[in-house]
C-alpha positions as CSV (number, residue, x, y, z in Angstrom):
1,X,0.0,0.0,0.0
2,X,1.1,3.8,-1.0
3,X,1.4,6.4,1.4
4,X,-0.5,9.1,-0.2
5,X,1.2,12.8,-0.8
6,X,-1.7,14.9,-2.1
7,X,0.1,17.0,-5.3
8,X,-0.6,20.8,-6.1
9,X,-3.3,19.2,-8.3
10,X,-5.1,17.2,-5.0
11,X,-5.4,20.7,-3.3
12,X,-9.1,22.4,-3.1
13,X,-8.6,25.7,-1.6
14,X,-11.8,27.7,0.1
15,X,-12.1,31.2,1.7
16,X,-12.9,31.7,5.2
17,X,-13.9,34.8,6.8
18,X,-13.5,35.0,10.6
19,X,-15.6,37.8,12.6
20,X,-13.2,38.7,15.5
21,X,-15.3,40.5,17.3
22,X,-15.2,39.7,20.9
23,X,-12.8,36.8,20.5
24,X,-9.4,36.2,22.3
25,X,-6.2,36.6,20.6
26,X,-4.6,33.5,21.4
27,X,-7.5,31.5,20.7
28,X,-8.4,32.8,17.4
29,X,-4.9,32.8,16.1
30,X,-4.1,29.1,16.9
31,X,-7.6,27.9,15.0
32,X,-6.8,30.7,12.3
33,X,-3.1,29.0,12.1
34,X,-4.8,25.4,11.6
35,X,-7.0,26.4,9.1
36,X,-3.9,27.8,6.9
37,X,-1.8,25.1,7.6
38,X,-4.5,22.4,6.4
39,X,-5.0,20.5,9.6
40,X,-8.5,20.4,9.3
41,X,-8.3,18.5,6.1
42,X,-7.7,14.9,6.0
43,X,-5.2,15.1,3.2
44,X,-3.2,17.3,5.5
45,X,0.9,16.9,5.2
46,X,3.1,18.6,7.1
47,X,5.7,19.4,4.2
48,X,3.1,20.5,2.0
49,X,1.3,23.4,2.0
50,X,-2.7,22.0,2.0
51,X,-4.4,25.1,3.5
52,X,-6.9,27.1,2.6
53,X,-7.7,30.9,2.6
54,X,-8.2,33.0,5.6
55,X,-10.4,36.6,5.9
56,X,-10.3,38.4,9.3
57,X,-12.4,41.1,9.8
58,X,-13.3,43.5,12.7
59,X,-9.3,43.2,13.9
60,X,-10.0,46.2,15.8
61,X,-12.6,44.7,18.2
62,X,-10.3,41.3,19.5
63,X,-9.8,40.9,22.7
64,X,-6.9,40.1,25.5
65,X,-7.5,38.5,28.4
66,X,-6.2,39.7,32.5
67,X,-4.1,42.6,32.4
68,X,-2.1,41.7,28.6
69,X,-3.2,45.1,27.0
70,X,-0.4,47.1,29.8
71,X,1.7,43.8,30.2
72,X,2.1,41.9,26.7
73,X,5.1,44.0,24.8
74,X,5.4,43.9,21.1
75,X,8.8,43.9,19.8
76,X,10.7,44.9,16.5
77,X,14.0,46.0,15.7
78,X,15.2,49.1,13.7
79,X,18.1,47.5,12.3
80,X,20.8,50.0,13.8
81,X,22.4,49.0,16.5
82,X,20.4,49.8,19.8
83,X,17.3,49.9,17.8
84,X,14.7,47.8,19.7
85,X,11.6,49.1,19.7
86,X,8.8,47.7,21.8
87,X,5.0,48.7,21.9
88,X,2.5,47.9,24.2
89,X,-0.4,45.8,22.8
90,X,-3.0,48.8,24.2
91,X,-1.3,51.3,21.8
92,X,-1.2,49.0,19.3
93,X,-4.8,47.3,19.1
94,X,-5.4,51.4,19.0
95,X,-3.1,52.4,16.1
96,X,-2.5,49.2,13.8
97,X,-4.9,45.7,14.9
98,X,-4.1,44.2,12.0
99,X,-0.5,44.0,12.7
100,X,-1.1,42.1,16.3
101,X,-3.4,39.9,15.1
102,X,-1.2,39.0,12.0
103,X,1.9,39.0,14.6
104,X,-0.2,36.6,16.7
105,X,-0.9,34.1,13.8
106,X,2.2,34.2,12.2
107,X,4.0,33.3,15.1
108,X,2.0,30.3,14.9
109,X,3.0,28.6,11.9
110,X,5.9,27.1,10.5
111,X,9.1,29.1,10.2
112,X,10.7,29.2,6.6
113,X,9.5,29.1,3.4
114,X,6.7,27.0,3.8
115,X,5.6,29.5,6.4
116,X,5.7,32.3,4.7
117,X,3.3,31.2,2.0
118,X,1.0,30.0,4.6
119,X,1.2,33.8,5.7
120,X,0.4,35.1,2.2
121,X,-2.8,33.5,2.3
122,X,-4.1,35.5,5.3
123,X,-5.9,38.9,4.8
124,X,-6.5,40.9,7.8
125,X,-9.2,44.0,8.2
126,X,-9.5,46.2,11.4
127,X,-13.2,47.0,10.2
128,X,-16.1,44.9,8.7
129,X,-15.2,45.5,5.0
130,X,-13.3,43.1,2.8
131,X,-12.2,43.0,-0.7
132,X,-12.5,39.5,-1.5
133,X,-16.2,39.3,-1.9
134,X,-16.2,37.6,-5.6
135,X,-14.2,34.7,-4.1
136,X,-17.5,33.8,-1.9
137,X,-15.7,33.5,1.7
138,X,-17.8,31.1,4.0
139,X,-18.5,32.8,7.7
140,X,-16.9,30.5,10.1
141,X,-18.1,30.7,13.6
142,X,-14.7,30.3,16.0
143,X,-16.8,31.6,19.4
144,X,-17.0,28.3,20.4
């Protein structure tokens, strides 16, 4: 018996689109990073990228449990030397939600290149209006 590999061919992609409102971080970023990765399919591999399509909308409105928004830091680096920058998450839900929300997913998946194409299929919205309305997204209900 074979081991089957499903081929670029195998693959059937769908869009998703994920209301965040009102949902934790953490919690919405770890089903969002199964969904991309394919580990919801049953032809899922890990070497292969089998994922599908991921909208998130209403970034803005996600939500951080016990005292995160003064105490979670988000960190990036200038590139000069002594160029760390760090941000709270309150200022930055405020000023750019769809970068801690994509921050919080993408630290979720695979590092590399397989990774980054995961990434490339995830589009992130701090309100409730999206572009990719001809590719009919399903709603998918993660308030479980």
């Amino acid at each position: 018996m074979k081991t089957f590999v499903p081929k670029a061919a195998d693959i059937d992609r769908k869009w998703y689109v994920v209301d965040a409102e009102g949902v934790v971080l953490g919690r919405l970023a770890s089903q969002v990073a199964n969904i991309l990765r394919g580990k919801n399919k049953p032809i899922y591999t890990p070497n292969v990228d089998t994922g599908d399509y991921v909208i998130i909308i209403n970034a803005e409105k996600v939500v951080l449990t016990g005292k995160k928004l003064d105490q979670k830091i988000y960190y990036h680096h200038s590139g000069y030397a002594g160029g760390l920058k760090e941000t709270k998450y309150r200022k930055l839900l405020a000023e750019k939600p769809e970068l801690a929300v994509r921050h919080a997913v993408v630290g979720m998946l695979p590092k590399g290149p397989l990774g980054r194409k995961m990434a490339k299929k995830l589009k992130i919205y701090a309100g409730s209006e999206y572009e990719q309305a001809a590719q009919k997204p399903e709603a998918l209900d993660l308030k479980k």
